[in-house]
KETILUM-624403 format. One record per residue: x, y, z of N, C-alpha, C in turn. Coordinates in steps of 0.02 Angstrom, whole numbers. Example, Ala and Ser with C-alpha at 12.3 -4.5 7.8 and 13.67 -1.06 7.14 Angstrom:
# KETILUM-624403
     n.px     n.py     n.pz    ca.px    ca.py    ca.pz     c.px     c.py     c.pz
      660     -284      390      615     -225      390      660     -165      390
      642     -112      354      684      -53      357      645        2      394
//
This chain:
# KETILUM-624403
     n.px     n.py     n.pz    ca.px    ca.py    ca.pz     c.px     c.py     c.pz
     3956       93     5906     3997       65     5960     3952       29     6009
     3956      -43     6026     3931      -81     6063     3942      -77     6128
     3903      -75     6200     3924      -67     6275     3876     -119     6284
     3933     -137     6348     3893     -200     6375     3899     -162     6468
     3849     -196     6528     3848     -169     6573     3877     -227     6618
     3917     -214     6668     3959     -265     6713     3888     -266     6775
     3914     -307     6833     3847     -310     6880     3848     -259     6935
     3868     -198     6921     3854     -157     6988     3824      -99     6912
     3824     -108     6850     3781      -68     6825     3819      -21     6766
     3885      -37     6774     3930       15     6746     3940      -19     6685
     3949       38     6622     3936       21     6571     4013       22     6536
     4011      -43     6512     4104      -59     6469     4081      -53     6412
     4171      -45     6381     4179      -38     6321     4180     -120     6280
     4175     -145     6232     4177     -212     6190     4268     -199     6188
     4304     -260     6200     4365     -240     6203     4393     -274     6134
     4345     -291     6083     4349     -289     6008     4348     -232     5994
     4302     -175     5995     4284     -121     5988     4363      -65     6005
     4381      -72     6081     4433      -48     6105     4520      -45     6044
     4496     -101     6042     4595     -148     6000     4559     -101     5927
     4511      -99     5911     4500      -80     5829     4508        1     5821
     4473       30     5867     4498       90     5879     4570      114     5900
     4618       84     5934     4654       77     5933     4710       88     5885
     4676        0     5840     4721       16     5779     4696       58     5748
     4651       85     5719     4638      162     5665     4688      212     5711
     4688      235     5758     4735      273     5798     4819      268     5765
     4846      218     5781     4897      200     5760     4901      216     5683
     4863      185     5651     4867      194     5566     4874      261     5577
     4823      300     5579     4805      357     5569     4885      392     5569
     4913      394     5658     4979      419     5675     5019      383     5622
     5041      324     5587     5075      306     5562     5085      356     5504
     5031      367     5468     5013      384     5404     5034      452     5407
     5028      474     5468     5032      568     5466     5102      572     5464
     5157      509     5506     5223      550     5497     5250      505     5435
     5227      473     5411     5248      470     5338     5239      509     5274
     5183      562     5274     5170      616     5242     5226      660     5278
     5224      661     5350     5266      721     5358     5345      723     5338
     5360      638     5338     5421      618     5327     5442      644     5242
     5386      624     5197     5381      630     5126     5398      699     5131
     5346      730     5152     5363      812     5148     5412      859     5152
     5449      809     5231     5520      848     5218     5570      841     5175
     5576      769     5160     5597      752     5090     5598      787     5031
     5529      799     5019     5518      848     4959     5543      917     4977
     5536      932     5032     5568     1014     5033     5653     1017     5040
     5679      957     5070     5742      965     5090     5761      961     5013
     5731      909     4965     5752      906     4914     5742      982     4853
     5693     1002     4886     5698     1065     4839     5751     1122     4864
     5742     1146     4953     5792     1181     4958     5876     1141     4932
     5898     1086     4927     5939     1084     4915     5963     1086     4851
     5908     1079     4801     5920     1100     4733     5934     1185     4728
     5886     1205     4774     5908     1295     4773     5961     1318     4792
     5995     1273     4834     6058     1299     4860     6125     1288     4823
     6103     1236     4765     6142     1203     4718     6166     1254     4662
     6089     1292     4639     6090     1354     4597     6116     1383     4598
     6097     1419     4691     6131     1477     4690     6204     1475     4700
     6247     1432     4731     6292     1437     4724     6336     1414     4654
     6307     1394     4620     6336     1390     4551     6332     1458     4506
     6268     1484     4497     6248     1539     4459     6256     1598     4495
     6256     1631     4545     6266     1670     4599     6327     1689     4622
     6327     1646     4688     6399     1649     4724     6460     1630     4691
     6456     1590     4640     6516     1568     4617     6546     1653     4564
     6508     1660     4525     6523     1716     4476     6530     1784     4513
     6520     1792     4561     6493     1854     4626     6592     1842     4638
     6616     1784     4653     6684     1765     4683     6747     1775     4656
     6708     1756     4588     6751     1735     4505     6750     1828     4492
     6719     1869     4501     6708     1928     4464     6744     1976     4512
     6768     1966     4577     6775     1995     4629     6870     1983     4614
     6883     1919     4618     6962     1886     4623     6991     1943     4565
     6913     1920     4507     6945     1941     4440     6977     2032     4432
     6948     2061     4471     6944     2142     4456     6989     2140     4507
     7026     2129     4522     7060     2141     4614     7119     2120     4568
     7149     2062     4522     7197     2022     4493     7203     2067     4442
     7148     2098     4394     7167     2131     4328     7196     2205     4361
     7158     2230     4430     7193     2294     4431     7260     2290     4452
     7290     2262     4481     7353     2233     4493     7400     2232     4438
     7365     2209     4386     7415     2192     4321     7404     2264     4281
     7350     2290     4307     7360     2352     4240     7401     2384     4261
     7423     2416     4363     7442     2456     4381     7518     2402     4404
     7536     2353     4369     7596     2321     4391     7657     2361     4429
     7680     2410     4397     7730     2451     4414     7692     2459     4504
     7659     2458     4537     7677     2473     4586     7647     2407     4624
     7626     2345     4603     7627     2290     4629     7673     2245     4578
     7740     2244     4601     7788     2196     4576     7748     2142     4623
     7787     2074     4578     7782     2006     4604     7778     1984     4668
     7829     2018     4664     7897     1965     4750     7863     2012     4808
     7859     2091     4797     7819     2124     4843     7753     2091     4877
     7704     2077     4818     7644     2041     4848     7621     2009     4865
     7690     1952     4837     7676     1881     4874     7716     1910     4956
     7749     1919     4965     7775     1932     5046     7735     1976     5085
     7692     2020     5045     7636     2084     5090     7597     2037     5097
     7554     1998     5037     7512     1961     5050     7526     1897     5105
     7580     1866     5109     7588     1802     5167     7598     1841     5227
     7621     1898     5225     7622     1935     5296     7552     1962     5320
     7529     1978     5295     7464     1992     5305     7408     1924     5328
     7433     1884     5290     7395     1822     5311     7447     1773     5385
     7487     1806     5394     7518     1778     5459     7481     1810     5517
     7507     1875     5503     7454     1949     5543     7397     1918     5578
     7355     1911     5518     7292     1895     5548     7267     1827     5564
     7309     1785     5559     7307     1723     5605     7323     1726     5652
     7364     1757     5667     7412     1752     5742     7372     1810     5787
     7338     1851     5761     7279     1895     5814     7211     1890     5792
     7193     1814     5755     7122     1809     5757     7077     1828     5825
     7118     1797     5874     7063     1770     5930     7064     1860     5980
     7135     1897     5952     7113     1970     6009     7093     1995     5965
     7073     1985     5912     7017     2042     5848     6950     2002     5873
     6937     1939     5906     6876     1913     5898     6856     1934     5965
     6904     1946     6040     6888     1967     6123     6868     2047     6089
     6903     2082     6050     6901     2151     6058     6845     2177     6027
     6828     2152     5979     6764     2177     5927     6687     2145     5954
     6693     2073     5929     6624     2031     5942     6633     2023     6013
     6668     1984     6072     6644     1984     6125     6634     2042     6180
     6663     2085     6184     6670     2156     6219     6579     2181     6215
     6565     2191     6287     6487     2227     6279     6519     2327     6241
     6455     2328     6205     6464     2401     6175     6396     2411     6148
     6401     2480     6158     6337     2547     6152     6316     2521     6067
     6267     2532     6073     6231     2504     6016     6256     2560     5936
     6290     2623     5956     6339     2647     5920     6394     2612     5870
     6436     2585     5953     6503     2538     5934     6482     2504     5898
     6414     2462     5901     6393     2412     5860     6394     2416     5768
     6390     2479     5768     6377     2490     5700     6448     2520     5684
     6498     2528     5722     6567     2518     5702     6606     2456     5713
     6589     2413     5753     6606     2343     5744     6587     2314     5664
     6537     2322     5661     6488     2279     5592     6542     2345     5532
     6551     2399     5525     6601     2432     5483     6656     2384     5480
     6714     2381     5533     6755     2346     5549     6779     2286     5532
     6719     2238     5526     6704     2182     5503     6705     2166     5425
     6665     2211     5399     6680     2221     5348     6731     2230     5316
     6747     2305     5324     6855     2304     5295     6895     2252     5341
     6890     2202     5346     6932     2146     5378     6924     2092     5311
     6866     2095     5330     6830     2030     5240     6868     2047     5183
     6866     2122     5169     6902     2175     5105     6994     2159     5119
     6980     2164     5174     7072     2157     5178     7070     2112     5188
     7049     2044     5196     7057     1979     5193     7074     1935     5119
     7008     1978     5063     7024     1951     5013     7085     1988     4958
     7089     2052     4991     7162     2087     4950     7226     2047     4961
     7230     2025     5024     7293     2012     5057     7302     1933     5013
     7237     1905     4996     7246     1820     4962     7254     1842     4906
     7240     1886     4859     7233     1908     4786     7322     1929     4792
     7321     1966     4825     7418     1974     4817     7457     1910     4831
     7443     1877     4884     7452     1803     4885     7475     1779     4833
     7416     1769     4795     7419     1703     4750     7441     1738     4683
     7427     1794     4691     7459     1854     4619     7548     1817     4622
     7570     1854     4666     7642     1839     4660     7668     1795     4668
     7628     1718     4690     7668     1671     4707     7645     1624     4607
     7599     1626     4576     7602     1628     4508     7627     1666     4499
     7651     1715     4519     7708     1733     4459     7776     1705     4468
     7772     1710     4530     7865     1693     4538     7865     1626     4534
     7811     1590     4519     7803     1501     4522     7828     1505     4453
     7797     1548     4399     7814     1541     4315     7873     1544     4307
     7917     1614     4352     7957     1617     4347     8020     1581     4341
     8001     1557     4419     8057     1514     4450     8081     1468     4402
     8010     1423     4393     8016     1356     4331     8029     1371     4263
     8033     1425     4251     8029     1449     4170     7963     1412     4124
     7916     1425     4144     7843     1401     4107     7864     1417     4060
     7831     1413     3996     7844     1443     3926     7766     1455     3904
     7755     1527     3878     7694     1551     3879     7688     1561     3789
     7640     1542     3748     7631     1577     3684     7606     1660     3676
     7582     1668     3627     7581     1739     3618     7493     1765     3666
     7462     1712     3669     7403     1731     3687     7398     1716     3771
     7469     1710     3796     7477     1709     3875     7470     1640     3884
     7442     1591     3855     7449     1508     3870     7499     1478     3874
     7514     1436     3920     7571     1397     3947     7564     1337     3894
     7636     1336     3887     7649     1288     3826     7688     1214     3876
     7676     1163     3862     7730     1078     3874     7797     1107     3868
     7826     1122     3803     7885     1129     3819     7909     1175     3841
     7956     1143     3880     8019     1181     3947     7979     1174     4002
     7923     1152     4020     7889     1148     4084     7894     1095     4127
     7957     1061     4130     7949      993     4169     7974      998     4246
     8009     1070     4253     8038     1088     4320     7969     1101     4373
     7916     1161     4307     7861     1150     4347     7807     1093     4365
     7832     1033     4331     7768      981     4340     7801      936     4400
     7868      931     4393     7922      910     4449     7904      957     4536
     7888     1029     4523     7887     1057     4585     7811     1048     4601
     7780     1041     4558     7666     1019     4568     7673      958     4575
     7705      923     4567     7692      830     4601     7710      835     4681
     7778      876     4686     7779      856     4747     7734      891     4802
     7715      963     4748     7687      993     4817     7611      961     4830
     7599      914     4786     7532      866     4789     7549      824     4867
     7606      801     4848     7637      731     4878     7615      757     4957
     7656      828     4972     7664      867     5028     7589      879     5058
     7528      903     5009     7467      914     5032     7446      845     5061
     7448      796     5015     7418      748     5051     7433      710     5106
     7504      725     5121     7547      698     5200     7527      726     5241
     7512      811     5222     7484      834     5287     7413      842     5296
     7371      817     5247     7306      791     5257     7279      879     5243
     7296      891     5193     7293      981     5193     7264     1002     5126
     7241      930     5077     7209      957     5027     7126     1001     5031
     7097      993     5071     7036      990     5071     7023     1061     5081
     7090     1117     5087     7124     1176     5092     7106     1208     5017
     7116     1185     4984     7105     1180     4891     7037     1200     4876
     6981     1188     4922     6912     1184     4902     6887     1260     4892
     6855     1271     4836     6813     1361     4831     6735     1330     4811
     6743     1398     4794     6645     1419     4757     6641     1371     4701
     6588     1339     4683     6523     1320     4713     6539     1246     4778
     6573     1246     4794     6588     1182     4815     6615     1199     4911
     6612     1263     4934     6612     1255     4991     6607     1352     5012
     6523     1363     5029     6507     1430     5040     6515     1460     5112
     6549     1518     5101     6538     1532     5175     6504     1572     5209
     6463     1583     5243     6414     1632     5281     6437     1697     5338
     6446     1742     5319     6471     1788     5364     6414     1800     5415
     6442     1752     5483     6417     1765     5547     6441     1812     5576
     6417     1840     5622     6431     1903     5680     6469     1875     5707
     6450     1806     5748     6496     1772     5828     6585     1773     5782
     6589     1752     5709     6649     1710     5696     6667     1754     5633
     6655     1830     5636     6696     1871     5593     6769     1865     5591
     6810     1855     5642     6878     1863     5636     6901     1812     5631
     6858     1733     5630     6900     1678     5654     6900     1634     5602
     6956     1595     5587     6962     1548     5531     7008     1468     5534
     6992     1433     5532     7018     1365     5545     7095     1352     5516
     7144     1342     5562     7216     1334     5541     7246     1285     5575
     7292     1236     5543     7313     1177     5558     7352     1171     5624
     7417     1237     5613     7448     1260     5669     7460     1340     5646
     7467     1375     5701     7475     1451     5682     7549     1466     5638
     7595     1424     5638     7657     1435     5596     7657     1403     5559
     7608     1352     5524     7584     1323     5446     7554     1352     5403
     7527     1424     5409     7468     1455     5379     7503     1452     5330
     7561     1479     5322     7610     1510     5244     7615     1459     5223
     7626     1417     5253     7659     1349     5213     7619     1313     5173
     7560     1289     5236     7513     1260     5186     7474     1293     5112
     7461     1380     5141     7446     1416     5103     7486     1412     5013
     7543     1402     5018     7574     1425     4979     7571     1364     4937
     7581     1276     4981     7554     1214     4938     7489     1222     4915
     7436     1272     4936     7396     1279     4889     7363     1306     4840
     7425     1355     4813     7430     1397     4761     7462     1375     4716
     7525     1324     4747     7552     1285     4691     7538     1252     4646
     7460     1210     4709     7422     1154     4689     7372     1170     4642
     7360     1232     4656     7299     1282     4576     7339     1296     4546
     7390     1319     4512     7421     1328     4475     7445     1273     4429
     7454     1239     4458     7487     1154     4423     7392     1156     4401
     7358     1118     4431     7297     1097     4381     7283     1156     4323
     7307     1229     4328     7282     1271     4284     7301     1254     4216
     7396     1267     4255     7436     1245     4173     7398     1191     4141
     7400     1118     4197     7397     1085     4133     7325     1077     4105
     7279     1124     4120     7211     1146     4056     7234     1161     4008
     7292     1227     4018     7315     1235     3954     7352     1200     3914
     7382     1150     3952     7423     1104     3888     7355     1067     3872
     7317     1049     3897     7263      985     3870     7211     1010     3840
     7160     1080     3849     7101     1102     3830     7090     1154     3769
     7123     1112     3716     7114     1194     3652     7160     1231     3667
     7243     1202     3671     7289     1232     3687     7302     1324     3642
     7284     1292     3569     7302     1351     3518     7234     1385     3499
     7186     1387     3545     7132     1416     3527     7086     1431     3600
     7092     1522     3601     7086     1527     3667     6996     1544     3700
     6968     1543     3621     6898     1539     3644     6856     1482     3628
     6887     1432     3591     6862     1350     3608     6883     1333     3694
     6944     1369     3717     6972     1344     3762     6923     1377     3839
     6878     1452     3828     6862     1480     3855     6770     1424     3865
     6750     1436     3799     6689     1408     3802     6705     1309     3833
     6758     1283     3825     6744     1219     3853     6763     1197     3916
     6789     1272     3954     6808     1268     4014     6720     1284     4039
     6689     1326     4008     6617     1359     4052     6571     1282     4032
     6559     1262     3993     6509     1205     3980     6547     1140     3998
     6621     1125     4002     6630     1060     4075     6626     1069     4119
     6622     1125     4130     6640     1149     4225     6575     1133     4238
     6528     1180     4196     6453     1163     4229     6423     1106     4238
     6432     1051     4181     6399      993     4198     6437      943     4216
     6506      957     4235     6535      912     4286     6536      945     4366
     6507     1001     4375     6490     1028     4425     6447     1008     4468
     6369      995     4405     6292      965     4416     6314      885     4459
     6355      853     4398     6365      784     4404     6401      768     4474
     6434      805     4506     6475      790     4571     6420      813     4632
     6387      868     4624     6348      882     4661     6306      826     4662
     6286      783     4631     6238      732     4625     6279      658     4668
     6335      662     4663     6392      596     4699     6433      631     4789
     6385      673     4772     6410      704     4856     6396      639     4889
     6313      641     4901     6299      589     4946     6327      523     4960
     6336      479     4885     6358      426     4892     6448      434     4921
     6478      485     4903     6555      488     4924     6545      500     4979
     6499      537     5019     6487      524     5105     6488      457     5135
     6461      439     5078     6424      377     5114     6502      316     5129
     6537      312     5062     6601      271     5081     6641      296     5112
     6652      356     5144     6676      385     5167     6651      368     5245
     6599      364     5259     6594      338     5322     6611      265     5318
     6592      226     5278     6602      184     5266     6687      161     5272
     6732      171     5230     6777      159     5229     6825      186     5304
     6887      160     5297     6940      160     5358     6994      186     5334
     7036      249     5376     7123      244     5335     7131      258     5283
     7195      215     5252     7212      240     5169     7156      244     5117
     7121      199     5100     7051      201     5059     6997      256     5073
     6978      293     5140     6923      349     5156     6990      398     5142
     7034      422     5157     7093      487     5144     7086      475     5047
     7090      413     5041     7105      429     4962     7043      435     4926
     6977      389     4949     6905      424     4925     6902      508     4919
     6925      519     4978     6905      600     5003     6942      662     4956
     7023      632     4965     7061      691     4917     7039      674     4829
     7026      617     4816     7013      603     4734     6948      668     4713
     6910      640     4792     6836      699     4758     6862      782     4789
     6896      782     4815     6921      856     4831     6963      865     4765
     7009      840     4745     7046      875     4685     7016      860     4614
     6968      827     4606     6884      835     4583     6878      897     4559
     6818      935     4639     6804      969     4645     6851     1046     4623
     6939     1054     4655     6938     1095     4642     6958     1099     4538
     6965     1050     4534     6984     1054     4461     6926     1101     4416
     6859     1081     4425     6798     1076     4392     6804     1185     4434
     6816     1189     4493     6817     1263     4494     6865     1283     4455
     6926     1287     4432     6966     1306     4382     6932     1315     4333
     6896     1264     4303     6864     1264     4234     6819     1324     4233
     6770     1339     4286     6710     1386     4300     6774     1449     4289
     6843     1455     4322     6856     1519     4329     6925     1539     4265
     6909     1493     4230     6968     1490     4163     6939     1513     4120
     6882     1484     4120     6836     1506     4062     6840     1618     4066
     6819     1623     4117     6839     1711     4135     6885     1733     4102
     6951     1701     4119     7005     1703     4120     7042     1728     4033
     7024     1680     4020     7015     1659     3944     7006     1718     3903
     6950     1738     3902     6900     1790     3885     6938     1837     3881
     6974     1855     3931     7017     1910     3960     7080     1908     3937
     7095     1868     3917     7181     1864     3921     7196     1912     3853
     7166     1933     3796     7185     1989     3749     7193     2046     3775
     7163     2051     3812     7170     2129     3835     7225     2133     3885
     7239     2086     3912     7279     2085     3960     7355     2060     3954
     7383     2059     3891     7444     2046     3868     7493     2072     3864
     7456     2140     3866     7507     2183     3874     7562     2195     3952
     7504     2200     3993     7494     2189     4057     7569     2125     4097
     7517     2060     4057     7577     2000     4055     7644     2012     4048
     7657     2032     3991     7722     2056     3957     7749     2080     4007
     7726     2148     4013     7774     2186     4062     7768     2171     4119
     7745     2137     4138     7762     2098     4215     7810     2036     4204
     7813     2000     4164     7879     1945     4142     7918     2009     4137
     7928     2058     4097     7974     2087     4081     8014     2148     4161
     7968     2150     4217     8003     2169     4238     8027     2117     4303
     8014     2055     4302     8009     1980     4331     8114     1989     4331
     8135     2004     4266     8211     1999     4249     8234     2038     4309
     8214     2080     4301     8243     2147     4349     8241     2145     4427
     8215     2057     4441     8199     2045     4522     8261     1996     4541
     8287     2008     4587     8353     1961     4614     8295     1915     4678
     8282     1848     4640     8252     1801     4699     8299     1775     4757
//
């Protein structure tokens, strides 16, 4: 480094010298947050591949295995969960606890308490989750059933819904499509792997609802709305063969699972992009997407199961006669 001396003696810097140092400075900083930029890149991109996993291989089958044992005990012990009972315990129960989310959320989580209470709050919390998902499993138990009912589905011997006689039910699944998407209420439809939820402390009791006297309603357009995509797997996927039909529900689901997870970003992207009718219809196309491709993950189960469970079937159609709707 070159110094030159001014005339009272004091020694300067070369202000070539100054600007060059300078720029190495700058480079230098440039360079570091572009590694750091790279870096996060690479990690965001790995945690988000991990999070991809686990909720495919993990959480999804953890969900699928949970619905499943909660739905089969129901059917073994039918005689004391009729249809019509569980769909009305179950929508009452889910009225219940909409309409006193917010004094279950003042009374439990905000209320100061002895570090005791605490560990009966966090109990509490728990059997709420348990009775949260019983109360949807009776739900959607009885409203498929009395949906089969109502329409007269026509089932073969191996419990698969057959085309013919089913046009009352494809007539009552269009409209209740028509109905989700007026009220902008598909996105209601979405499960595992495709939208996880984290049990926080602050927001144990609380859950997002359109209006407090829609819960049933919408609820119920979206049991319709799984039910209609179920049937028609079975008219379209290896109708007469229920373990081609089992294995090609588990190997599309998965790699049309991979493949959507990979078009998230870009459907964000027109989605900001777009305005109005075109972003609502981007959005529900990849929502009823998504929940289709979960059907497939949870048919495939389903499938598997349905021998053993015929008996079960039977006598729940059979005591379906014996219900005055």
């Amino acid at each position: 480094m070159r110094h030159s001396v001014d005339v009272n003696g004091v020694p300067t810097m070369d202000c070539k010298t100054e600007d060059h140092n300078e720029k190495i400075l700058q480079d230098g900083i440039q360079k570091i947050v572009i590694v750091r930029q790279e870096s996060l890149v690479r990690n965001g991109n790995v945690l988000s591949l991990v999070d991809i996993l686990l909720a495919i291989f993990v959480v999804t089958p953890l969900v699928v295995f949970a619905w499943r044992g909660s739905w089969g005990l129901m059917d073994i012990y039918v005689d004391y969960f009729p249809l019509l009972g569980c769909f009305l315990v179950g929508m009452g129960i889910h009225i219940f606890l909409a309409t006193c989310q917010n004094s279950l959320h003042r009374a439990i989580v905000e209320s100061d308490k002895h570090w005791t209470l605490k560990i009966v709050s966090q109990f509490l919390r728990r059997c709420y989750t348990y009775l949260f998902l019983t109360a949807t499993v009776l739900h959607w138990r009885g409203g498929w059933g009395l949906l089969d009912y109502l329409t007269q589905v026509q089932f073969s011997e191996e419990f698969v819904a057959q085309p013919k006689g089913s046009h009352w039910f494809l007539i009552t699944w269009v409209l209740c499509v028509v109905m989700l998407v007026i009220l902008k209420g598909l996105r209601n439809s979405i499960a595992p792997p495709f939208a996880i939820c984290i049990v926080k402390s602050d927001y144990g009791f609380k859950f997002p609802t359109m209006f407090s006297g829609k819960v049933s309603f919408l609820g119920n357009l979206v049991v319709v709305f799984w039910r209609g995509l179920w049937i028609l797997t079975d008219f379209l996927l290896f109708p007469n063969n229920v373990v081609w039909a089992a294995w090609a529900s588990l190997v599309l689901g998965l790699v049309l699972v991979g493949l959507e997870f990979r078009l998230q970003a870009r459907v964000k992207i027109l989605c900001t992009t777009y305005s109005g009718a075109r972003k609502i219809a981007v959005a529900d196309a990849y929502i009823t997407l998504s929940c289709y491709l979960r059907i497939l993950l949870e048919q495939e189960n389903e499938s598997e199961s349905d021998e053993g469970s015929n008996s079960s079937a039977e006598k729940m159609i059979n005591n379906l006669d014996n219900v005055t709707v």
